[in-house]
TORZAVO-203015 format. One record per atom (N, C-alpha, C): residue in three letters; x, y, z; atom name. Coordinates in Angstrom, 2 decimals. Atoms other than C-alpha are relative to their C-alpha. Layout:
<pts>
PT rest       x       y       z atom
PT  ALA       X       Y       Z   CA
...
</pts>
This chain:
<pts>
PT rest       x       y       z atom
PT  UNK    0.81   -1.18    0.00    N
PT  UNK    0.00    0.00    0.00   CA
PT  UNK    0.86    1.24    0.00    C
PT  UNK   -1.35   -1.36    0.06    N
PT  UNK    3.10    2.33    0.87   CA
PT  UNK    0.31    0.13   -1.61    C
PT  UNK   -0.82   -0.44    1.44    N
PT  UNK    4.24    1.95   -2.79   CA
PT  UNK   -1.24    0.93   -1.18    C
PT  UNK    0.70   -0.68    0.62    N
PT  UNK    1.32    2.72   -4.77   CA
PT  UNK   -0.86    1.37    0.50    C
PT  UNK   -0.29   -1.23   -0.45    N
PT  UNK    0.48    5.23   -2.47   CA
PT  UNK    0.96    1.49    0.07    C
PT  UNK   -1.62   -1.09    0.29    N
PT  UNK    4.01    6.78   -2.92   CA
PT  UNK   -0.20    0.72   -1.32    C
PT  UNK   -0.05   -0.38    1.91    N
PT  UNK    3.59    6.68   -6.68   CA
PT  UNK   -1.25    1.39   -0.28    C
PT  UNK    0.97   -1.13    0.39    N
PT  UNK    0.51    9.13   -7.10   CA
PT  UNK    0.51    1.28    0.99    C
PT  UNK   -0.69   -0.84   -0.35    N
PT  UNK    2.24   11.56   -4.28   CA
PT  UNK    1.15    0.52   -0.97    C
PT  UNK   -1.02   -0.25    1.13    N
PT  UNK    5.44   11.35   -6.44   CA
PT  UNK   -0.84    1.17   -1.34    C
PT  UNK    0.83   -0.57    0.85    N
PT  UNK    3.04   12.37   -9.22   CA
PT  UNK   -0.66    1.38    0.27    C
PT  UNK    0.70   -1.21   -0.18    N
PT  UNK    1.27   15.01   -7.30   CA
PT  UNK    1.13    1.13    0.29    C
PT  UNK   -1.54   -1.09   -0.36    N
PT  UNK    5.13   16.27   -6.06   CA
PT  UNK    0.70    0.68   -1.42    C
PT  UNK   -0.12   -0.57    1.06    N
PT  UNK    6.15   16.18   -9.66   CA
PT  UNK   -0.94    0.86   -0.60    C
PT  UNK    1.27   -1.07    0.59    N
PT  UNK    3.08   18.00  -10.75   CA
PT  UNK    0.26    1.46    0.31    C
PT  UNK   -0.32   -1.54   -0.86    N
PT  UNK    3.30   21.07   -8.22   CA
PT  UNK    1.63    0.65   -0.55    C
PT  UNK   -1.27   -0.68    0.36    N
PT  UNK    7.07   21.20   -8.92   CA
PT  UNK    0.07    0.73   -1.42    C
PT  UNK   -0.04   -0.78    1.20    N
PT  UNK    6.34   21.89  -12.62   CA
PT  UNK   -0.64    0.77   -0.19    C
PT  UNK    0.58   -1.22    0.09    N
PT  UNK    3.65   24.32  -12.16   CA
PT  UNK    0.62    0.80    1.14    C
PT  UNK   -1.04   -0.77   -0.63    N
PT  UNK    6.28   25.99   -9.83   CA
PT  UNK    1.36    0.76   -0.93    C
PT  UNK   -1.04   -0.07    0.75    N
PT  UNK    8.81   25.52  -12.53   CA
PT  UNK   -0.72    1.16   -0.93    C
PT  UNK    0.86   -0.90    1.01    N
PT  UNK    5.90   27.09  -15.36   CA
PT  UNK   -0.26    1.49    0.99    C
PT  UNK    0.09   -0.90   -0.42    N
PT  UNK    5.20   29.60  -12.71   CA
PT  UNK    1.52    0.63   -0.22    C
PT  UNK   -1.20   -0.95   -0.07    N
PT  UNK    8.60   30.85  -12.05   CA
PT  UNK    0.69    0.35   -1.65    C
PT  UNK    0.02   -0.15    1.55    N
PT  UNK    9.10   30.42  -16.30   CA
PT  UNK   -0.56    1.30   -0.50    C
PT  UNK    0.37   -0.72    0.97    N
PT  UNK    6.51   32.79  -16.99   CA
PT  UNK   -0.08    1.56    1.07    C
PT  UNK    0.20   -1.46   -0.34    N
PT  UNK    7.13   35.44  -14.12   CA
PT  UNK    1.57    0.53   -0.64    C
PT  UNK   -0.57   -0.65    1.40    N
PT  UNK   10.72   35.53  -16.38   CA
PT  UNK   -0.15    0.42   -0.83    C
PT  UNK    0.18   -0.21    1.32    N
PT  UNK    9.32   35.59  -19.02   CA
PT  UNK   -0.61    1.67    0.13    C
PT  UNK    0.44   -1.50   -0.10    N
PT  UNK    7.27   38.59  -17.98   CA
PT  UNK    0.94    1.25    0.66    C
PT  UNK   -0.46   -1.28   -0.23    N
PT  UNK   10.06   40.46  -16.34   CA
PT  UNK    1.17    0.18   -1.16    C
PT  UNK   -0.80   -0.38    1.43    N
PT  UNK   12.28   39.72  -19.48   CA
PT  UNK   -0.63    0.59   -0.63    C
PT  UNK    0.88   -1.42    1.62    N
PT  UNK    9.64   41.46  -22.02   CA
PT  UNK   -0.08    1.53    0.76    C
PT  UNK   -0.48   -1.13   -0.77    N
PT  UNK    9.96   43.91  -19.09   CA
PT  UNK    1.43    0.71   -0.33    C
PT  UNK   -1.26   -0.60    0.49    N
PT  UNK   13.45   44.56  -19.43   CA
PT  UNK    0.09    0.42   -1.29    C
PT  UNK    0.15   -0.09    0.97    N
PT  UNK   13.06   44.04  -22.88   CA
PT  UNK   -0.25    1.52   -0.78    C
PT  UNK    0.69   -1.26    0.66    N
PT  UNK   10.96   47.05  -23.33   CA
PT  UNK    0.69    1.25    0.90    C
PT  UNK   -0.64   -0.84   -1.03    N
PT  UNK   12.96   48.99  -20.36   CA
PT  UNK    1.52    0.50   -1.34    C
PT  UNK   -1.63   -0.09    0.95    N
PT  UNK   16.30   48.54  -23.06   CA
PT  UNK   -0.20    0.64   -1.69    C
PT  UNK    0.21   -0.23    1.09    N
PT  UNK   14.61   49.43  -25.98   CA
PT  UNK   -0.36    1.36    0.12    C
PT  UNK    0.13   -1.45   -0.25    N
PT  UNK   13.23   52.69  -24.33   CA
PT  UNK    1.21    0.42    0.07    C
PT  UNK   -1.44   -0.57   -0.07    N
PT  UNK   17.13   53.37  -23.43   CA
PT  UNK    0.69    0.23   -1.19    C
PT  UNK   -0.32    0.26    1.26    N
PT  UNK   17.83   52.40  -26.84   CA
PT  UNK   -0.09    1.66   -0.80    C
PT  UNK    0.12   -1.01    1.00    N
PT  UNK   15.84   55.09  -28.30   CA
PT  UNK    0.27    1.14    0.97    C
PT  UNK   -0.69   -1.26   -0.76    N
PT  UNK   16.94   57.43  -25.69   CA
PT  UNK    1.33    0.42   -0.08    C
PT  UNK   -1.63   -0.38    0.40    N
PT  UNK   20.54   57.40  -26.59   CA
PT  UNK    0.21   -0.06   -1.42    C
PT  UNK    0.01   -0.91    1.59    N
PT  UNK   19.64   57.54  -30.23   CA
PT  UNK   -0.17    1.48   -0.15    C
PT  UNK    0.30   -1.78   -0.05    N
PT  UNK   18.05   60.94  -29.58   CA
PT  UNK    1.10    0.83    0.64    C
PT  UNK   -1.37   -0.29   -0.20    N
PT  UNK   21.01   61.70  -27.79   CA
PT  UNK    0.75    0.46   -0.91    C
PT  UNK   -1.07    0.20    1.26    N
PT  UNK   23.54   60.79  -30.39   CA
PT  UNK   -0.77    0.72   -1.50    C
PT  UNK    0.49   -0.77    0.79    N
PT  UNK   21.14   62.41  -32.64   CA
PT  UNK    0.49    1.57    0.32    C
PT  UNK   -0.21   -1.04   -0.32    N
PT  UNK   21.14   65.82  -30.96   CA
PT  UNK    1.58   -0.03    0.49    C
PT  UNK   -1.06   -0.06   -0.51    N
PT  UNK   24.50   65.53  -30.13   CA
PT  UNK    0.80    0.31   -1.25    C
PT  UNK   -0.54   -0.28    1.20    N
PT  UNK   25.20   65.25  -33.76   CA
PT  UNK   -0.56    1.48   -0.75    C
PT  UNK    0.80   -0.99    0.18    N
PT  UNK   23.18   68.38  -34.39   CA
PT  UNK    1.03    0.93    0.56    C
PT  UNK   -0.76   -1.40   -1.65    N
PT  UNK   25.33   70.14  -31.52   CA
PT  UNK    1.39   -0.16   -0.99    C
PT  UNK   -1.29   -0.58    0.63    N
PT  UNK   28.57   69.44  -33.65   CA
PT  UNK    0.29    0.53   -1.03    C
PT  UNK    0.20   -0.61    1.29    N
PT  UNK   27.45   70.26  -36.88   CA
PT  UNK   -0.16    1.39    0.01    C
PT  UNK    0.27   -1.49   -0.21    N
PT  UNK   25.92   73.52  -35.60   CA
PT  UNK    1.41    0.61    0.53    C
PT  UNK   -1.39   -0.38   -0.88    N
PT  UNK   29.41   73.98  -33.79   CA
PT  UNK    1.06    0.25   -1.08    C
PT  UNK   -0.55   -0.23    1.37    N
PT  UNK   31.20   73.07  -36.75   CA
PT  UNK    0.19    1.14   -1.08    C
PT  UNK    0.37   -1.51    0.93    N
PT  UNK   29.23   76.09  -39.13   CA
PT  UNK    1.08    0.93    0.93    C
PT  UNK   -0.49   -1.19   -0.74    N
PT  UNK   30.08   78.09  -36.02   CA
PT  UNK    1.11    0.25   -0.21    C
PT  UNK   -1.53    0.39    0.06    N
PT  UNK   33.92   77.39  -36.05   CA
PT  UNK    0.32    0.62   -1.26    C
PT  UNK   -0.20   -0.26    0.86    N
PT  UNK   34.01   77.64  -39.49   CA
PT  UNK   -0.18    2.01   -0.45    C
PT  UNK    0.11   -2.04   -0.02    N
PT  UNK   32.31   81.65  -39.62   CA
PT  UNK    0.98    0.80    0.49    C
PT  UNK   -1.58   -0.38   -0.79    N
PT  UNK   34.59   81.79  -37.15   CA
PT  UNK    1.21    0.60   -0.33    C
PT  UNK   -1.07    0.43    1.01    N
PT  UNK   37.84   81.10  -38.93   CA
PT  UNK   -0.21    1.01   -1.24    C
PT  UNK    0.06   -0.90    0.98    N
PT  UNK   36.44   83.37  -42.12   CA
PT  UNK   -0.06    1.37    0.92    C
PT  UNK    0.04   -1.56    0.02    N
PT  UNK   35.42   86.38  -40.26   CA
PT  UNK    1.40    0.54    0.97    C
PT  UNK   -1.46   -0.44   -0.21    N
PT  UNK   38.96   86.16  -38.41   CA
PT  UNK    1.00    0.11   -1.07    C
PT  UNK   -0.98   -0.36    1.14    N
PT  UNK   40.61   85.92  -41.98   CA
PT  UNK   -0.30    1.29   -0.53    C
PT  UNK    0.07   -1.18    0.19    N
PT  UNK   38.80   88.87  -42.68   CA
PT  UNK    0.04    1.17    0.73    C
PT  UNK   -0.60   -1.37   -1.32    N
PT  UNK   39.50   90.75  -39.79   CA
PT  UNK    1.53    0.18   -0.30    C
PT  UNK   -1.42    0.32    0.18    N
PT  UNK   43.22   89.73  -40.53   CA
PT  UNK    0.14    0.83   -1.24    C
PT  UNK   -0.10   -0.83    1.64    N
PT  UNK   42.99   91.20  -44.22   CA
PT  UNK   -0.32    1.32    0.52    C
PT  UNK    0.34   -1.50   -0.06    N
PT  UNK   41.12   94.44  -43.27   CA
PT  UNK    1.07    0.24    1.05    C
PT  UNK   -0.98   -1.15   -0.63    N
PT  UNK   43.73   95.06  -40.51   CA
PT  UNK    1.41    0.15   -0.81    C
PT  UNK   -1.05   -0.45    1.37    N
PT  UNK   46.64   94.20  -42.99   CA
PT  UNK   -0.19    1.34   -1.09    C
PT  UNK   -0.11   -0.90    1.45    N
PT  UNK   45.28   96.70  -45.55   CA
PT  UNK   -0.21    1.42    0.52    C
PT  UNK   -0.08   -1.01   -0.64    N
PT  UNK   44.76   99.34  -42.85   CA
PT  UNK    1.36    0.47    0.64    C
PT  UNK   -1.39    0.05   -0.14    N
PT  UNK   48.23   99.04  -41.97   CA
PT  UNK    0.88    0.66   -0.98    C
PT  UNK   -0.77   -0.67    1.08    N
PT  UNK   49.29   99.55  -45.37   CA
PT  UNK   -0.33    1.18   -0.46    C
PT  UNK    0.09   -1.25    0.15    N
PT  UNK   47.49  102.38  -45.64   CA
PT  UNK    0.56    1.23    0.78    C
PT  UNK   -0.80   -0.86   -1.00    N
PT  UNK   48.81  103.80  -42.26   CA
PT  UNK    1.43    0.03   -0.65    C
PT  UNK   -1.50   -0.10    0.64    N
PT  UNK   52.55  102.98  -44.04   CA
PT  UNK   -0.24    1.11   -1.14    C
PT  UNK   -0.36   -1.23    0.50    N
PT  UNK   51.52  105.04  -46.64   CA
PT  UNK    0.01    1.28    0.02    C
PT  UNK    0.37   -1.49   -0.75    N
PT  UNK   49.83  108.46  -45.12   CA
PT  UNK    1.50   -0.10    0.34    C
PT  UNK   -1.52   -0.01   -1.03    N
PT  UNK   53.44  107.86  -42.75   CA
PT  UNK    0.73    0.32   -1.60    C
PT  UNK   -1.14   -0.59    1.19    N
PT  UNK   55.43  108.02  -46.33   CA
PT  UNK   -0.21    1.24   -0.44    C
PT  UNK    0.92   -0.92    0.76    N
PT  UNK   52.90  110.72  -47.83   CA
PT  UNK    0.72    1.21    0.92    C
PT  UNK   -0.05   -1.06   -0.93    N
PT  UNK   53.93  112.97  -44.38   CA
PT  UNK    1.32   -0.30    0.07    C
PT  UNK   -1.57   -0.60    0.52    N
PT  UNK   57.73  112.23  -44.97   CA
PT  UNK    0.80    0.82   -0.72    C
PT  UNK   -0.70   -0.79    1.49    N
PT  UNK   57.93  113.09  -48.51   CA
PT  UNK   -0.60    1.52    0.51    C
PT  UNK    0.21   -1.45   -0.64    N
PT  UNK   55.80  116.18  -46.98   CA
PT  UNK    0.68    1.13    0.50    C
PT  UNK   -0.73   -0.32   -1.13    N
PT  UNK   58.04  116.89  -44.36   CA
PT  UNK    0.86    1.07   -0.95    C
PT  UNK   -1.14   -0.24    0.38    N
PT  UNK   61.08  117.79  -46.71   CA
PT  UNK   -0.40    1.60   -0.58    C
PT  UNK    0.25   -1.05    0.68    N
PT  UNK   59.03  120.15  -49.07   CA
PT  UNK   -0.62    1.41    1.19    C
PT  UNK    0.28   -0.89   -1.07    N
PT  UNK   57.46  121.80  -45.65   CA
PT  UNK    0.95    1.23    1.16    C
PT  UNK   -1.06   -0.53   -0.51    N
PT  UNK   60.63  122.04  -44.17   CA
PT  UNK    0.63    1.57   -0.79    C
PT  UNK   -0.32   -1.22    1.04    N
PT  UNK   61.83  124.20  -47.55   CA
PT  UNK   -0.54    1.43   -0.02    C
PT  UNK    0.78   -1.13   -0.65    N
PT  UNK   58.93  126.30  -47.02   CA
PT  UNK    0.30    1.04    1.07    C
PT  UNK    0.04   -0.82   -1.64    N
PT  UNK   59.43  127.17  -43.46   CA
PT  UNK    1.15    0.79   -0.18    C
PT  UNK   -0.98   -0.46   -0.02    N
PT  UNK   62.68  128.06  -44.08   CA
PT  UNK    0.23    0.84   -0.80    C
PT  UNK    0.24   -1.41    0.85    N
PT  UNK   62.05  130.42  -46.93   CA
PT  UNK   -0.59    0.96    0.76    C
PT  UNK    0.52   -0.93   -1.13    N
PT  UNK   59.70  131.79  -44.96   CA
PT  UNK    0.97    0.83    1.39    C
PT  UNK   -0.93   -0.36   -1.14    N
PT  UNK   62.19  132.26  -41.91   CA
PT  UNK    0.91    0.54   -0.60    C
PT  UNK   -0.78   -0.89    0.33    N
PT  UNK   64.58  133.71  -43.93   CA
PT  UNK   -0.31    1.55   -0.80    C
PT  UNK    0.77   -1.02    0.20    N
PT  UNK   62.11  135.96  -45.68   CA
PT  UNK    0.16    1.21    1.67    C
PT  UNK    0.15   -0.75   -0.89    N
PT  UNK   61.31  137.07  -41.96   CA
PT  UNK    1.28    0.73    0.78    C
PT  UNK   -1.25   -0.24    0.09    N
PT  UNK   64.84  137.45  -41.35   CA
PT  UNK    0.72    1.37   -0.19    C
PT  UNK   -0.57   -0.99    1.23    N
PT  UNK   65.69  139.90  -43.97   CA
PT  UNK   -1.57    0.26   -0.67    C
PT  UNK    1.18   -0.09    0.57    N
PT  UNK   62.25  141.30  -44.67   CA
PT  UNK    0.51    1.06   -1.18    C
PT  UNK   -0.51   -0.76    1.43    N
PT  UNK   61.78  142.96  -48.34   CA
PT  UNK    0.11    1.37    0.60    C
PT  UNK   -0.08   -1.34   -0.20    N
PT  UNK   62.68  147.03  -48.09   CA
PT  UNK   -1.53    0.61   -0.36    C
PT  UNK    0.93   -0.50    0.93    N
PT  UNK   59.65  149.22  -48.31   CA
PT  UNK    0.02    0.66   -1.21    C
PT  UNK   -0.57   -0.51    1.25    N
PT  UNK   59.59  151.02  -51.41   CA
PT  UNK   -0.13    0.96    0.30    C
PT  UNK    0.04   -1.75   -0.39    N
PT  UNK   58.42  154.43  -50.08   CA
PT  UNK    1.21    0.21    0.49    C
PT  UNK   -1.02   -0.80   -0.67    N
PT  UNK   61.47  154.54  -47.68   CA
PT  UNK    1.18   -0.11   -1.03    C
PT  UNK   -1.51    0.54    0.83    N
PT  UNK   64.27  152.99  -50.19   CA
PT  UNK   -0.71   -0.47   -1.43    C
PT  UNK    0.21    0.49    0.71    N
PT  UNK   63.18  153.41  -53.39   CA
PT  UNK    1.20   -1.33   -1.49    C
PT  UNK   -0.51    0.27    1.16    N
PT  UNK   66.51  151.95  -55.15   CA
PT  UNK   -0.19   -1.94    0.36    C
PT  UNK   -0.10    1.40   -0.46    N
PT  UNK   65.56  148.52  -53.68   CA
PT  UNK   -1.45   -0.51   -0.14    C
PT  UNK    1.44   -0.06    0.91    N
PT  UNK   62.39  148.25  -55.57   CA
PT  UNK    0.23   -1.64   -1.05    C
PT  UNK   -0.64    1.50    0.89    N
PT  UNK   64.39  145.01  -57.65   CA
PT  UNK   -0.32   -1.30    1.60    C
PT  UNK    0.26    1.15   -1.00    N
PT  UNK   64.13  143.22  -53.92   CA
PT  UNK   -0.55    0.08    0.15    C
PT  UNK    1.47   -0.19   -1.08    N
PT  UNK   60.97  144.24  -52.73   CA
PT  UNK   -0.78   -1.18   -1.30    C
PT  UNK    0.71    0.92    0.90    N
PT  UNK   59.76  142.60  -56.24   CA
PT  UNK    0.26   -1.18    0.03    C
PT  UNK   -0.53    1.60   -0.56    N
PT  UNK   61.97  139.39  -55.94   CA
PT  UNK   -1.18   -0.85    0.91    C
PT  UNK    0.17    0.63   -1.66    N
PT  UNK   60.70  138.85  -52.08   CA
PT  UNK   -1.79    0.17   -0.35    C
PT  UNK    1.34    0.01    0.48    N
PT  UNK   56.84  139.96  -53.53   CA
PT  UNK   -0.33   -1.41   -0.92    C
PT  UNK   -0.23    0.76    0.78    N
PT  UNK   57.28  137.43  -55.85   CA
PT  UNK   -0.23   -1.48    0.21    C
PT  UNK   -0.03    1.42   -0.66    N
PT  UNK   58.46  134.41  -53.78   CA
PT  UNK   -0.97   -0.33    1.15    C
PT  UNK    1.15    0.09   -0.53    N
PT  UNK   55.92  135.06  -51.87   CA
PT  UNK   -1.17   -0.15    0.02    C
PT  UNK    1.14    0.49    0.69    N
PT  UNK   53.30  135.05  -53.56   CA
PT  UNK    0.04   -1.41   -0.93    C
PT  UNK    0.09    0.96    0.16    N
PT  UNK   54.62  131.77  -54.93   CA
PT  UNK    0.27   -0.69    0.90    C
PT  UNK    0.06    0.77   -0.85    N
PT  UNK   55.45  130.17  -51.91   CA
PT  UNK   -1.25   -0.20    0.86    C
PT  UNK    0.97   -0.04   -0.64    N
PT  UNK   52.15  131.28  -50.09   CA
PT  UNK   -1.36   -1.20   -0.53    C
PT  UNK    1.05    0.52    0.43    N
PT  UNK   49.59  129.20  -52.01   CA
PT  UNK    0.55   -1.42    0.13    C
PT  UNK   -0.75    1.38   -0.48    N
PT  UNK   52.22  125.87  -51.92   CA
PT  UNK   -0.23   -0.39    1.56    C
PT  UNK    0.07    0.34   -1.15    N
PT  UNK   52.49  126.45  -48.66   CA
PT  UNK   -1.42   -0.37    0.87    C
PT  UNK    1.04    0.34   -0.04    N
PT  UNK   48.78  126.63  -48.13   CA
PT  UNK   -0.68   -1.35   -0.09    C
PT  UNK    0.90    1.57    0.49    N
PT  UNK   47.97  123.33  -50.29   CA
PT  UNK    1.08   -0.95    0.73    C
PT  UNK   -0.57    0.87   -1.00    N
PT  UNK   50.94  121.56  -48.10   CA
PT  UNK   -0.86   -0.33    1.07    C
PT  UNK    0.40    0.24   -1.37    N
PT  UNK   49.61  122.52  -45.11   CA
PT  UNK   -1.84   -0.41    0.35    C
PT  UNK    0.24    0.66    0.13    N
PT  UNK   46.48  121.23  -46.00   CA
PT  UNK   -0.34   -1.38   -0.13    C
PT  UNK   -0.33    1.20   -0.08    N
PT  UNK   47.56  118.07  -47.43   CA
PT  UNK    0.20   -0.69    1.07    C
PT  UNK   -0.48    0.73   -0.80    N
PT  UNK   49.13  117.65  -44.54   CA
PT  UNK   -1.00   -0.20    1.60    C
PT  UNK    1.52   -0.21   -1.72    N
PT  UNK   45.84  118.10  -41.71   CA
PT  UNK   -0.47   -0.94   -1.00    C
PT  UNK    0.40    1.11    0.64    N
PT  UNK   44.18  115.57  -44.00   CA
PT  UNK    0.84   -1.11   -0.33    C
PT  UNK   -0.74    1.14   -0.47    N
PT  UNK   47.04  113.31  -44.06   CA
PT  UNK    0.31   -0.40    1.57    C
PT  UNK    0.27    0.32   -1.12    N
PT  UNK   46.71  113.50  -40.29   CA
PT  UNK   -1.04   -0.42    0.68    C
PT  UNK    1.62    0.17   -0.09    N
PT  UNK   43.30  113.23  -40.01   CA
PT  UNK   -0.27   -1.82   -0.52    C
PT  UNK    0.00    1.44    0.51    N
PT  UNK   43.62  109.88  -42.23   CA
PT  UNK    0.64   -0.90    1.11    C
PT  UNK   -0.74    0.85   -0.88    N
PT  UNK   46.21  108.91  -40.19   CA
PT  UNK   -0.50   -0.16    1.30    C
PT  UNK    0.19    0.22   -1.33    N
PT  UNK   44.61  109.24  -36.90   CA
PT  UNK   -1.49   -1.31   -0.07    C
PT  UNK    1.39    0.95    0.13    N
PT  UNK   41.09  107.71  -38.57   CA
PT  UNK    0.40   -1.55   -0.35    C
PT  UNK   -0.52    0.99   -0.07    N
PT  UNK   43.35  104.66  -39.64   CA
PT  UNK    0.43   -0.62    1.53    C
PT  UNK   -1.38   -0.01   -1.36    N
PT  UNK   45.13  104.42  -36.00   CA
PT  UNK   -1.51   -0.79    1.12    C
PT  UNK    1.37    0.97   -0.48    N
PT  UNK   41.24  104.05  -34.62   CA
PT  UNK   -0.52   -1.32   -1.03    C
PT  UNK    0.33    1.37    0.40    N
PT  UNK   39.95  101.60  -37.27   CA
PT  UNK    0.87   -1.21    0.20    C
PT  UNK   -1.26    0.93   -0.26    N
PT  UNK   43.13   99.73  -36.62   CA
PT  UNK   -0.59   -0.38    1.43    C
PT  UNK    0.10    0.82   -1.96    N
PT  UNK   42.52   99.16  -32.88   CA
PT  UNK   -1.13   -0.36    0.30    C
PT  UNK    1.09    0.26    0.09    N
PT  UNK   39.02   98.55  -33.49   CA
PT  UNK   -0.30   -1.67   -0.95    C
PT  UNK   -0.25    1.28    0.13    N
PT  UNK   39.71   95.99  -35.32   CA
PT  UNK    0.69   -0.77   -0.04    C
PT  UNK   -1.25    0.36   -0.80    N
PT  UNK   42.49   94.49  -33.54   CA
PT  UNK   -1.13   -0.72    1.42    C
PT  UNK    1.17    1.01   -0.90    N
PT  UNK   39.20   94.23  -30.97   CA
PT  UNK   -0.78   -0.86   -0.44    C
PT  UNK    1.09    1.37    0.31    N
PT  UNK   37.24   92.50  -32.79   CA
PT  UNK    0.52   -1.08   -0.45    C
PT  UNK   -0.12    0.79    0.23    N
PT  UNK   39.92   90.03  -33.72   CA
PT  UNK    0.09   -0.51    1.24    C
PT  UNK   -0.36    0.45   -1.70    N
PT  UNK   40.87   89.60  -29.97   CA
PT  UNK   -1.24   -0.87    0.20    C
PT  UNK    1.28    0.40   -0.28    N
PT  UNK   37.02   89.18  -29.57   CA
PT  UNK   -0.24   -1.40   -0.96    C
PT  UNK    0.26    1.07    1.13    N
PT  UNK   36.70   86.42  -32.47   CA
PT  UNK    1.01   -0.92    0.78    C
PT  UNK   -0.75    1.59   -0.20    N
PT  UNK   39.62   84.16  -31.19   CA
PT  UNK   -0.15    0.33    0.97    C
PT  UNK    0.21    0.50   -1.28    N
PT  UNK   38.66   84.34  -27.85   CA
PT  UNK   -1.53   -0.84    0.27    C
PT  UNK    1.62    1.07    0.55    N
PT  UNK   34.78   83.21  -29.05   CA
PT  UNK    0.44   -1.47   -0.57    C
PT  UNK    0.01    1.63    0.88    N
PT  UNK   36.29   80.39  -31.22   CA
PT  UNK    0.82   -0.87    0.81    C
PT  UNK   -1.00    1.41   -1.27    N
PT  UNK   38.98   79.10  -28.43   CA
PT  UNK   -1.27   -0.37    0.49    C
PT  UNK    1.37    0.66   -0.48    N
PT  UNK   35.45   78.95  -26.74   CA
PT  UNK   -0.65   -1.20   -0.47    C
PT  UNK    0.79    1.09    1.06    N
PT  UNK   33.52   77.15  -29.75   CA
PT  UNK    1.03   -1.00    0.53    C
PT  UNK   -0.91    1.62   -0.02    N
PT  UNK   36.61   74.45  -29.89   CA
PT  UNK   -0.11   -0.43    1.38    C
PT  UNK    0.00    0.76   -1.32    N
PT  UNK   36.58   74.10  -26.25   CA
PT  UNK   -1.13   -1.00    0.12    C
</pts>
């Protein structure tokens, strides 16, 4: 009686154990399609990521790049403001020499001024000379001195655009060390 008694226990022990086994099977199973769907949300969460992330270097990229041009053109316009300051600076050399000539006519004019003619008429040959060079030096000297307030004037309006944009290259590569950072 013990044996065939045993045998349908056995049976009822194996039974329970496999709907223990099917139980614990399908609460895997349900926390695997769990995970499942937990990894696939992560999935597409680090696509969007790596999406926008690729967005962020491209846009970074343009940036860099504007960058890089509007510092080559800051670089050119201060080069060509330069060369213009070199030349005003030559323009007020070659100036210099013919100004100098001037002054010094002048100063020797004042020097030795012409005779009047009422008091000394036999000196009527110098008064005309010194009338003369005077009236041709006065109008030279005029369009020098001229030239030369408008070659200063250039030169000072170069001297600001120069350092102006000298800031804005400072300002540009200190933005784009930024960008690359």
């Amino acid at each position: 009686s013990t044996g065939p008694a045993s045998e349908p226990e056995s049976l009822a022990d194996r039974k329970a154990r496999r709907e223990e086994e099917l139980s614990t099977l399908t609460r895997d199973l349900s926390l695997s399609a769990d995970r499942q769907a937990a990894l696939a949300r992560e999935i597409r969460a680090i696509e969007r990521d790596r999406e926008a992330l690729n967005a962020d270097l491209l846009r970074t990229a343009q940036r860099v790049t504007r960058l890089e041009e509007q510092l080559a053109s800051t670089e050119s316009r201060l080069r060509r403001l330069g060369e213009n300051e070199d030349a005003v600076r030559a323009s007020l050399v070659k100036r210099q020499d013919v100004l100098a000539e001037v002054l010094s006519a002048l100063q020797r004019i004042g020097r030795h001024p012409p005779p009047p003619l009422a008091v000394r008429p036999r000196d009527a040959l110098g008064a005309v000379r010194s009338a003369l060079l005077l009236n041709a030096v006065m109008p030279e000297l005029h369009v020098e001195a001229q030239a030369l307030a408008s070659d200063l004037a250039s030169l000072r309006q170069l001297k600001v655009s120069s350092a102006a944009e000298r800031d804005r290259l400072v300002a540009s590569i200190s933005e784009l060390v930024d960008v690359r950072a």
